[in-house]
C-alpha positions as CSV (number, residue, x, y, z in Angstrom):
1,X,103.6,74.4,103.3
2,X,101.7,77.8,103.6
3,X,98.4,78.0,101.8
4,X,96.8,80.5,100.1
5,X,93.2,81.2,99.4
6,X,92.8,84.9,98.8
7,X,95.2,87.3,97.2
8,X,94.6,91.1,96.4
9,X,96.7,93.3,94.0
10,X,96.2,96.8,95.0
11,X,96.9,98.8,91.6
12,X,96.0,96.0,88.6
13,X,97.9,97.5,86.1
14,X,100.3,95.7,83.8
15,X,102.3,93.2,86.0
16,X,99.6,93.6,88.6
17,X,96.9,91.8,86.0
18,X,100.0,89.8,84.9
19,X,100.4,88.0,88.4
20,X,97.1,87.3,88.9
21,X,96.5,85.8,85.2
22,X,99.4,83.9,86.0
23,X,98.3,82.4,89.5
24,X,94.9,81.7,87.2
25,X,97.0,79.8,85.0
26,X,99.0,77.5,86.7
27,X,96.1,76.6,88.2
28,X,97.1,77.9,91.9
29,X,93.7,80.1,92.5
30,X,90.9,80.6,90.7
31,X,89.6,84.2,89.5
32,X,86.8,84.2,91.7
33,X,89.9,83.8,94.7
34,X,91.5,87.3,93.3
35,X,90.3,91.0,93.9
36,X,91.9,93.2,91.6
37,X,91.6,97.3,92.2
38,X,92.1,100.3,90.3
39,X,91.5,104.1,91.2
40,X,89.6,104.2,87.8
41,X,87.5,100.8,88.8
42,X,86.2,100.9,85.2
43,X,89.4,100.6,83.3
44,X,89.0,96.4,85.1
45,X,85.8,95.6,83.6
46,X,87.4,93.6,80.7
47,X,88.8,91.8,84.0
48,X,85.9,91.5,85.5
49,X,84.7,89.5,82.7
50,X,87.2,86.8,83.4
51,X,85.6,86.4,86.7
52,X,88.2,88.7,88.7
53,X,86.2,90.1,91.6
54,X,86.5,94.1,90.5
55,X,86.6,97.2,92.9
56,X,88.1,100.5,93.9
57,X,87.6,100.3,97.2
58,X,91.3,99.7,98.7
59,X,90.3,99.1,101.8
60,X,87.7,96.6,101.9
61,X,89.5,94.7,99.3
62,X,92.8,94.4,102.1
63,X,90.0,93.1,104.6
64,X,89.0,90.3,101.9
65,X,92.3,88.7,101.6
66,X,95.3,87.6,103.8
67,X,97.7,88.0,101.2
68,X,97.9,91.5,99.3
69,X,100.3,92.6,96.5
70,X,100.8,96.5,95.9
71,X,101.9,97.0,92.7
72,X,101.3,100.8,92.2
73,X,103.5,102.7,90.4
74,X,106.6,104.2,92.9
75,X,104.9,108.1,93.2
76,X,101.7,106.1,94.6
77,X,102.9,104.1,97.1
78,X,102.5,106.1,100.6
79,X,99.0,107.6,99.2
80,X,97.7,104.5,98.7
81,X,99.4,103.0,102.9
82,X,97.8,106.2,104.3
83,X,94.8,104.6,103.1
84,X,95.0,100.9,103.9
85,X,98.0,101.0,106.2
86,X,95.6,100.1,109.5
87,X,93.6,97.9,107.6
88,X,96.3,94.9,107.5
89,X,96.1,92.7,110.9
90,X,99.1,91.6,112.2
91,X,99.4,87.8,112.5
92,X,97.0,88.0,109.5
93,X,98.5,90.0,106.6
94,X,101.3,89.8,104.5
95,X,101.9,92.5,102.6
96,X,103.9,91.5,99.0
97,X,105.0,94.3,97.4
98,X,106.6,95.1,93.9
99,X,107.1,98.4,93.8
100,X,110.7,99.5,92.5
101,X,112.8,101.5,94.8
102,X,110.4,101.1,98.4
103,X,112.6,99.3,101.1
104,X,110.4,96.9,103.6
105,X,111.5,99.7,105.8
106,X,109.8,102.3,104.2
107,X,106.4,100.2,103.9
108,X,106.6,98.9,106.9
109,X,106.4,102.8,108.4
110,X,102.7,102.9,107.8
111,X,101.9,99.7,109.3
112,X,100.9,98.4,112.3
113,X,103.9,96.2,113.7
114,X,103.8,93.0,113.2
115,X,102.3,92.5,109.5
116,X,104.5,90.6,107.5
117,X,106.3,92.5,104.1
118,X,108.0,90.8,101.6
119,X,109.5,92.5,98.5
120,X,109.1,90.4,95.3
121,X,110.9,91.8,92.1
122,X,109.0,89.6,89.1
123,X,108.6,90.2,85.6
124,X,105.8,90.1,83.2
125,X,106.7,86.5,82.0
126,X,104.7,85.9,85.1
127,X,101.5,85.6,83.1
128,X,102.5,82.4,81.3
129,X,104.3,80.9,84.0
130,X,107.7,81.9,83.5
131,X,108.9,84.6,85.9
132,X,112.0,85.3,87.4
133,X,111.1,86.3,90.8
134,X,113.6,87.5,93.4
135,X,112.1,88.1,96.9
136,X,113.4,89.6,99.9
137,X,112.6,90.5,103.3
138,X,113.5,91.5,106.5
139,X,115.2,89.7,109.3
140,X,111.9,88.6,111.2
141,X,110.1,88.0,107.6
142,X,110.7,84.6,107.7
143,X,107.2,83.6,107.2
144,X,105.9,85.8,105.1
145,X,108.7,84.8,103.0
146,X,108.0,81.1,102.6
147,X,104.5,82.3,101.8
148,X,105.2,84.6,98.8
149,X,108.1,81.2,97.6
150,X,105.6,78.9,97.3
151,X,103.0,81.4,95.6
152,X,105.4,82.9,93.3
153,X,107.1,79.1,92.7
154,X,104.0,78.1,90.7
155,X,104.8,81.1,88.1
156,X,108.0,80.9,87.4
157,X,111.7,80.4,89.1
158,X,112.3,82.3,92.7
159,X,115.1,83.2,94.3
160,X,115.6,84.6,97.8
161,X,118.4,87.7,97.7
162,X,119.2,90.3,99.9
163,X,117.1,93.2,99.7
164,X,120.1,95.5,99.1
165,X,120.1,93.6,96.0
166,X,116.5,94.1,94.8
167,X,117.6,97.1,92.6
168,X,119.8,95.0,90.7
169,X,117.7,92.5,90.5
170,X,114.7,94.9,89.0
171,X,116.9,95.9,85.9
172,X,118.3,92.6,85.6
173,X,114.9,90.7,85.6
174,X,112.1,92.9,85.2
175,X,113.8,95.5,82.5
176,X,115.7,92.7,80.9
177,X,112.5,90.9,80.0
178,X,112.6,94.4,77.5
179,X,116.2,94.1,76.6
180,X,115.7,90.7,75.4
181,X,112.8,91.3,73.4
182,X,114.6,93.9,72.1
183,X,117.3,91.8,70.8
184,X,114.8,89.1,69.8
185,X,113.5,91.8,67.7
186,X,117.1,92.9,66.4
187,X,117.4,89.3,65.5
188,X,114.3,89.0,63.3
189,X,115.3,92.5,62.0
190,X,118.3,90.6,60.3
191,X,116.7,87.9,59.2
192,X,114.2,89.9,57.4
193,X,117.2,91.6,56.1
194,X,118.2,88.0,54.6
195,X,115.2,87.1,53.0
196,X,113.2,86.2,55.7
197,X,108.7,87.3,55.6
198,X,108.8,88.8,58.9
199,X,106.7,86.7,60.6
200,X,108.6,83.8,59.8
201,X,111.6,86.0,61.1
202,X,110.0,86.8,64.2
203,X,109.3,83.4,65.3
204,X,112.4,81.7,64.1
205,X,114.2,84.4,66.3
206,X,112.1,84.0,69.1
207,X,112.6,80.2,69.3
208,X,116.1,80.4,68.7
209,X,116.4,82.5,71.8
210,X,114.0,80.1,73.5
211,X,116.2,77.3,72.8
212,X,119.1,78.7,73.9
213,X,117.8,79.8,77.1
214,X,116.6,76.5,77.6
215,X,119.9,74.9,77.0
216,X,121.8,76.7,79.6
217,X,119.0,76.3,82.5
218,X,119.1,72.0,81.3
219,X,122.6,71.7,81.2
220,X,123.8,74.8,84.0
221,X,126.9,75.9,81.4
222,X,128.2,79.2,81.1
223,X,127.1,80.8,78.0
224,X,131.0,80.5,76.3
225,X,130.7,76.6,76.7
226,X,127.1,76.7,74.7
227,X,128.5,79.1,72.1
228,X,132.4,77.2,71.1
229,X,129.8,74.1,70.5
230,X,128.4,76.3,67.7
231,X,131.8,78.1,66.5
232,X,134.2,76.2,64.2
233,X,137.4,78.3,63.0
234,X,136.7,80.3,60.3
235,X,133.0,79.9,60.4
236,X,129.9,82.1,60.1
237,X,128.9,82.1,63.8
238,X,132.1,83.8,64.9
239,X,132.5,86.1,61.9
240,X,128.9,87.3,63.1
241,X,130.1,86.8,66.5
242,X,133.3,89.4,66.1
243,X,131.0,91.4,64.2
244,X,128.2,92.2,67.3
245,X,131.2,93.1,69.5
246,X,132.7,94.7,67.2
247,X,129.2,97.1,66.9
248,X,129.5,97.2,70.6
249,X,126.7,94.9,71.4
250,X,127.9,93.1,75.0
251,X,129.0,96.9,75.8
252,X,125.6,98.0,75.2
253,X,123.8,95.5,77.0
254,X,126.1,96.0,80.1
255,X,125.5,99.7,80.1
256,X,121.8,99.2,79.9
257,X,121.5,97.0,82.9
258,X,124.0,99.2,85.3
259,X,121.8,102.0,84.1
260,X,118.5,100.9,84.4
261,X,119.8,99.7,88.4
262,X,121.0,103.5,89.1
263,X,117.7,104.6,88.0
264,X,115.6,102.2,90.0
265,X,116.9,103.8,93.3
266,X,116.0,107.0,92.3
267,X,111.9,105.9,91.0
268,X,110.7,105.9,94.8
269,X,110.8,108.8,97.1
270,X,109.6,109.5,100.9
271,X,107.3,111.6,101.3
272,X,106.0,111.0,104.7
């Protein structure tokens, strides 16, 4: 099984820091075993402080690891491979990246041939170990792959797609951590509207939705067959039921996925 002893995320910002807390967490590495940078290297110090090793340095921070994630934001991408591009070894490196809309194609560009790339698509659950993580690389990635499976397997659920599907996959998993928050937050919004103190709202809510996730991933059902165990004719759970498709909501939720997927393709652009 590959092994991993090193890691660097090149641009520690929100599911940059999220990764590496989770890898922390599940016990798979220890701070001390990640370098986090930054272009502003003092915007990680509250990092530091959890024993992170800390730096702006790009460059050197590539040399310290064999396996690097760049997670900087779409616009920042071939800056920041003009920089380190040479730096990764092939035979060495693999280069993990989850930045939205970059083929392994158009990474692979400022590389020296040879250097593994993997595109990972996971979400920010990653920090307490429950990511959905969809990977994807090219036909000779093979390795690289089975590295970035077994890394990403400790945090969370992978699964290996095609990387024509990765843009899908972003707005599915990644945005729809959002979109379900938002309707966990919709939720509690009603039962506060029913007598509920809204922390007690919140957190029933957010259980509820727990539970039910949890219910389809044990038992593998489709969502229909969970809900008629909880619909009796004439009842309250389909009068609400009618009543959220009536206000459009499965419309809605559609249309923000599909949307969020055309965008995606649009967030990264070549510049080189």
């Amino acid at each position: 099984m590959p092994s991993v002893t090193s890691l660097t995320v090149l641009g520690a910002g929100n599911i940059g820091t999220a990764i590496a807390r989770g890898l922390v967490k599940a016990g798979r590495l220890e701070a001390g075993q990640i370098t986090l940078t930054r272009r502003h290297a003092d915007k990680l110090k509250g990092l530091g402080t959890e024993g992170f090793a800390t730096t702006a340095d790009n460059t050197a921070a590539v040399s310290a690891s064999d396996l690097v994630v760049v997670a900087v934001e779409p616009g920042q991408l071939d800056a920041l491979l003009l920089e380190v591009g040479q730096a990764f070894e092939p035979g060495r490196h693999t280069l993990v990246s989850v930045v939205s809309g970059a083929t392994v194609a158009d990474i692979q560009r400022h590389l020296k041939p040879g250097v593994a790339v993997v595109r990972a698509m996971p979400n920010t659950a990653i920090a307490v170990g429950e990511s959905m993580t969809c990977l994807a690389a090219a036909a000779d990635g093979a390795n690289g792959l089975a590295l970035a499976e077994t890394v990403f397997g400790t945090v969370g659920t992978t699964l290996i797609i095609d990387e024509e599907q990765m843009s899908s996959a972003t707005a599915l998993c990644a945005c729809g951590t959002a979109f379900f928050l938002r309707a966990i937050r919709a939720a509690s919004q009603g039962g506060i509207e029913i007598g509920f103190h809204s922390n007690d709202a919140l957190a029933m809510a957010a259980q509820t939705a727990k539970g039910a996730a949890a219910l389809l991933l044990a038992r593998g059902l489709h969502p229909e067959r969970e809900i008629d165990r909880v619909t009796t004719p004439r009842g309250a759970t389909i009068s609400g039921l009618n009543e959220m498709e009536h206000q459009g909501f499965s419309s809605a939720m559609i249309k923000g996925i599909t949307t969020s997927a055309e965008k995606v393709d649009r967030l990264y652009s070549k510049k080189g």
